[in-house]
mmCIF file of the C-alpha atoms, coordinates in Angstrom:
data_MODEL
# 
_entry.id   MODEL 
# 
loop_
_atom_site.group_PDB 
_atom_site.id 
_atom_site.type_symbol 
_atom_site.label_atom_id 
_atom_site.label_alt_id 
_atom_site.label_comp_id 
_atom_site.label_asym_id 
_atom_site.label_entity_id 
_atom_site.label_seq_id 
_atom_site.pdbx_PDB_ins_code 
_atom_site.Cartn_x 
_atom_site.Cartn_y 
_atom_site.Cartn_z 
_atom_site.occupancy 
_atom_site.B_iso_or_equiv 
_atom_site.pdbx_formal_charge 
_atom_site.auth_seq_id 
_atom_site.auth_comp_id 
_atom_site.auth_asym_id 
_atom_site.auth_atom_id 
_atom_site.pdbx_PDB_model_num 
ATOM 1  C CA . UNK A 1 1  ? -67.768 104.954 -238.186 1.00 0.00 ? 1  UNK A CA 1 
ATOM 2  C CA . UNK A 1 2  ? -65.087 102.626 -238.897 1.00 0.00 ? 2  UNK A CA 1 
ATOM 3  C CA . UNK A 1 3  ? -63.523 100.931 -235.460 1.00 0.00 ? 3  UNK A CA 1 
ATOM 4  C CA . UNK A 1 4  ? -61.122 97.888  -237.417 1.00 0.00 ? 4  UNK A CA 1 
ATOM 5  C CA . UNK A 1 5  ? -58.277 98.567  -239.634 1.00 0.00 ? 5  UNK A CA 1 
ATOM 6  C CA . UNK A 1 6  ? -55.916 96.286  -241.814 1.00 0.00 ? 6  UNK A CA 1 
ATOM 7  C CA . UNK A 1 7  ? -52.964 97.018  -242.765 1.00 0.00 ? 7  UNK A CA 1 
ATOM 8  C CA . UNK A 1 8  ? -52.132 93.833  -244.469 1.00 0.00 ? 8  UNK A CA 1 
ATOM 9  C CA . UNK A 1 9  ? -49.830 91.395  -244.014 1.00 0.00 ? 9  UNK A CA 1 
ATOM 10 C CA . UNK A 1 10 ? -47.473 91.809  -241.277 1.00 0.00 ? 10 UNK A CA 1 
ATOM 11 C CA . UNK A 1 11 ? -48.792 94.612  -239.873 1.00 0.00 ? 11 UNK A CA 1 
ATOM 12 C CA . UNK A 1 12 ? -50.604 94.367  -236.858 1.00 0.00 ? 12 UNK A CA 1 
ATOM 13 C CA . UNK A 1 13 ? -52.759 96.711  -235.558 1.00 0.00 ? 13 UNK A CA 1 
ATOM 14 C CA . UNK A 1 14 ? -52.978 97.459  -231.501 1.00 0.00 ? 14 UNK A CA 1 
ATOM 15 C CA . UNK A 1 15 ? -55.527 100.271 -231.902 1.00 0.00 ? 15 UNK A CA 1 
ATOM 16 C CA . UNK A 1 16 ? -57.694 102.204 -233.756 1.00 0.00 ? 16 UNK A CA 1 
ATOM 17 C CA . UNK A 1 17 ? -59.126 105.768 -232.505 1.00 0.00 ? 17 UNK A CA 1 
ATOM 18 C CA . UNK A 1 18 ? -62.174 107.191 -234.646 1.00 0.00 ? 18 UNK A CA 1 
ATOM 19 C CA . UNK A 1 19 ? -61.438 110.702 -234.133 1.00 0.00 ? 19 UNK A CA 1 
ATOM 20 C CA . UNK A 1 20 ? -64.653 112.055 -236.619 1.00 0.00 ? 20 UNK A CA 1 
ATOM 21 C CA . UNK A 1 21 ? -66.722 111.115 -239.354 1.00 0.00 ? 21 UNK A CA 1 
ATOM 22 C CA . UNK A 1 22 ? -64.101 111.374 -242.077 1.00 0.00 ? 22 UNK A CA 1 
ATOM 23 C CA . UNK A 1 23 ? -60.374 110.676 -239.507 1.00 0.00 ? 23 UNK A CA 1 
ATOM 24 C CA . UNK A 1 24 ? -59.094 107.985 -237.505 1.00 0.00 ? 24 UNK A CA 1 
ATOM 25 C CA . UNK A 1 25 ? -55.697 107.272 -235.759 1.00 0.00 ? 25 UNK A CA 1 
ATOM 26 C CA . UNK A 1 26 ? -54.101 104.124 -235.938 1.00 0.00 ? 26 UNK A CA 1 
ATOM 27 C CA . UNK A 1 27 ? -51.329 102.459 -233.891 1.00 0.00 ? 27 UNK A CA 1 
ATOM 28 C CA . UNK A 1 28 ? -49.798 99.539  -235.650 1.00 0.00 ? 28 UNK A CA 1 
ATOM 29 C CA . UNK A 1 29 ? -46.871 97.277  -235.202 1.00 0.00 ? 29 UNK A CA 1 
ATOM 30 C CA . UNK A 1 30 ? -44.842 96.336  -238.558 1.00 0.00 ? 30 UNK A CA 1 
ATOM 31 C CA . UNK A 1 31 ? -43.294 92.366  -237.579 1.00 0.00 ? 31 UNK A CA 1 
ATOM 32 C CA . UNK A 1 32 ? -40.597 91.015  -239.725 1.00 0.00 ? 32 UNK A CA 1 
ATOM 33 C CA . UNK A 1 33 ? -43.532 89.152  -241.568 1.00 0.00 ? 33 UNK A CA 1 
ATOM 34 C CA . UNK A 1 34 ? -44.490 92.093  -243.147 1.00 0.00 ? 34 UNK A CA 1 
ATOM 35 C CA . UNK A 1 35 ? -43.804 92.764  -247.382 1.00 0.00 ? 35 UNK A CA 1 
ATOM 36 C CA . UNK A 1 36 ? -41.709 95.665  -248.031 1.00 0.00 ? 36 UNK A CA 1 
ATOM 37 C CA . UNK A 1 37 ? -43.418 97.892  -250.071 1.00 0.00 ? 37 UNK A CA 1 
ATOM 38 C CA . UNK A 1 38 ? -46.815 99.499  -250.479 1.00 0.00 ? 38 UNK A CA 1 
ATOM 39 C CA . UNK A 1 39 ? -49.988 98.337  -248.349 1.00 0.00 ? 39 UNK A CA 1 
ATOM 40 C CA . UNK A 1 40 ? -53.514 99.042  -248.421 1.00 0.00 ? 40 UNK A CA 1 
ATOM 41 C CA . UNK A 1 41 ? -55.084 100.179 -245.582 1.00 0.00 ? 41 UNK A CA 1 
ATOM 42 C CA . UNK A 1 42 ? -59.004 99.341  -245.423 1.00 0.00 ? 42 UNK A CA 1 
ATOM 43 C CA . UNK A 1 43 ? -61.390 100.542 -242.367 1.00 0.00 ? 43 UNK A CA 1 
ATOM 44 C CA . UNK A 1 44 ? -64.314 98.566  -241.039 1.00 0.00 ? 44 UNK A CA 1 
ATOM 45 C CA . UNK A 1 45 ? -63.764 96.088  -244.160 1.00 0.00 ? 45 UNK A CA 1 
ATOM 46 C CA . UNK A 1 46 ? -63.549 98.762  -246.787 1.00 0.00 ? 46 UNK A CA 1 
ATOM 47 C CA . UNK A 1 47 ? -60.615 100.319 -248.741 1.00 0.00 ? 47 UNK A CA 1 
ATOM 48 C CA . UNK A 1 48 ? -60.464 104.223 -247.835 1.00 0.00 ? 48 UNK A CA 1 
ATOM 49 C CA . UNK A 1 49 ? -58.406 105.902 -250.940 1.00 0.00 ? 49 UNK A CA 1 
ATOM 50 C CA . UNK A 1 50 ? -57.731 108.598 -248.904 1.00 0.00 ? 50 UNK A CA 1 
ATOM 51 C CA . UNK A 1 51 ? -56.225 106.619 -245.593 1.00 0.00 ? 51 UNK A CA 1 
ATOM 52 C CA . UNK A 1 52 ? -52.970 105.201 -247.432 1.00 0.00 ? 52 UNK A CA 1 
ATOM 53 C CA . UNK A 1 53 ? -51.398 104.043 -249.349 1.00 0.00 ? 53 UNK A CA 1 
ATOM 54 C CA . UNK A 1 54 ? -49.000 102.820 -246.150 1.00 0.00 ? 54 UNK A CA 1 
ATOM 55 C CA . UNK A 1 55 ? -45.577 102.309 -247.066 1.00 0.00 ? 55 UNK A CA 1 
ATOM 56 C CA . UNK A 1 56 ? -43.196 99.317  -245.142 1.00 0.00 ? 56 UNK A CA 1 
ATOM 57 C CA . UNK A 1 57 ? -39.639 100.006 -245.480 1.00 0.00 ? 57 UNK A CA 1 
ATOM 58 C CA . UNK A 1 58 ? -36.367 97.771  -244.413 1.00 0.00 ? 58 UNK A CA 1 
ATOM 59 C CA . UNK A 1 59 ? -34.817 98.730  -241.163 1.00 0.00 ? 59 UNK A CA 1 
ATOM 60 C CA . UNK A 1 60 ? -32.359 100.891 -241.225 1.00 0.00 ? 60 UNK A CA 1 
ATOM 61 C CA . UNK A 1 61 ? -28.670 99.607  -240.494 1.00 0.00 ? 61 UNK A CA 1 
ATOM 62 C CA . UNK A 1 62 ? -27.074 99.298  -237.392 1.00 0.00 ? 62 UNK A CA 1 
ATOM 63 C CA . UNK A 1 63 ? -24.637 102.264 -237.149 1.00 0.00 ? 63 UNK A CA 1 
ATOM 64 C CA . UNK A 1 64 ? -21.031 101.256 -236.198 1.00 0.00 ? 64 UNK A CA 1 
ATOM 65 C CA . UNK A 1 65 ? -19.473 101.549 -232.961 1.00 0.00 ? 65 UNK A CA 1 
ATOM 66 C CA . UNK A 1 66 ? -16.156 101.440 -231.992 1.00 0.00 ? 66 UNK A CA 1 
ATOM 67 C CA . UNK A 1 67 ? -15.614 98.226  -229.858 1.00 0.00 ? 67 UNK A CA 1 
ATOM 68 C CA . UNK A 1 68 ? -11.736 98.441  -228.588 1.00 0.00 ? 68 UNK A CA 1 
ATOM 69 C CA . UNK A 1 69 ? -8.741  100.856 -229.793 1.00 0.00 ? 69 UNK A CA 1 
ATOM 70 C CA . UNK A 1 70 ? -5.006  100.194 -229.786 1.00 0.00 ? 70 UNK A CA 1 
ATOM 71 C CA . UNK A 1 71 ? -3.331  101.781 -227.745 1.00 0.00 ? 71 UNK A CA 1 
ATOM 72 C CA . UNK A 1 72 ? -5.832  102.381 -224.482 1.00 0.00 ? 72 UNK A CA 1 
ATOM 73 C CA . UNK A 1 73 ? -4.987  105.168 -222.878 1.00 0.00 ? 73 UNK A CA 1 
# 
C-alpha cells in the first residue's frame, strides 16, 4: 500500500494515513509557492486516477472591517 503522496508543487504533504487497500487520507499544506489550478496527486510514485484531480485555489479576500466611525458615541 501506498505510504508517500505528491501533490505537486507547493503543496506539502505532513501525512499520509493508508486507511485500506484501495483509500488513504492525506493532510497537506498548500504554501504560497503553490500553482493555482489543477494538481495531480500520485501515491507511492504512481498517478492514482481516482485520488484527484486536487484543485489549488487563491485565498479568499480579507473581509472589511470597520476601523473608526465619526461621531463615537
Amino acid at each position: 500500500m501506498p505510504s508517500a503522496a505528491d501533490f505537486g508543487t507547493g503543496v506539502t504533504v505532513n501525512r499520509v494515513t493508508v486507511t485500506s487497500p484501495t483509500s488513504a487520507i492525506a493532510n497537506v499544506t498548500v504554501t504560497g509557492a503553490a500553482t493555482i489550478g489543477f494538481h495531480t496527486v500520485t501515491l507511492g510514485g504512481v498517478s492514482e486516477p481516482g485520488a484527484g484531480p486536487f484543485l489549488v485555489t487563491a485565498a479568499a479576500p480579507p473581509f472589511p472591517r470597520l476601523a473608526t466611525a465619526s461621531p463615537a458615541f
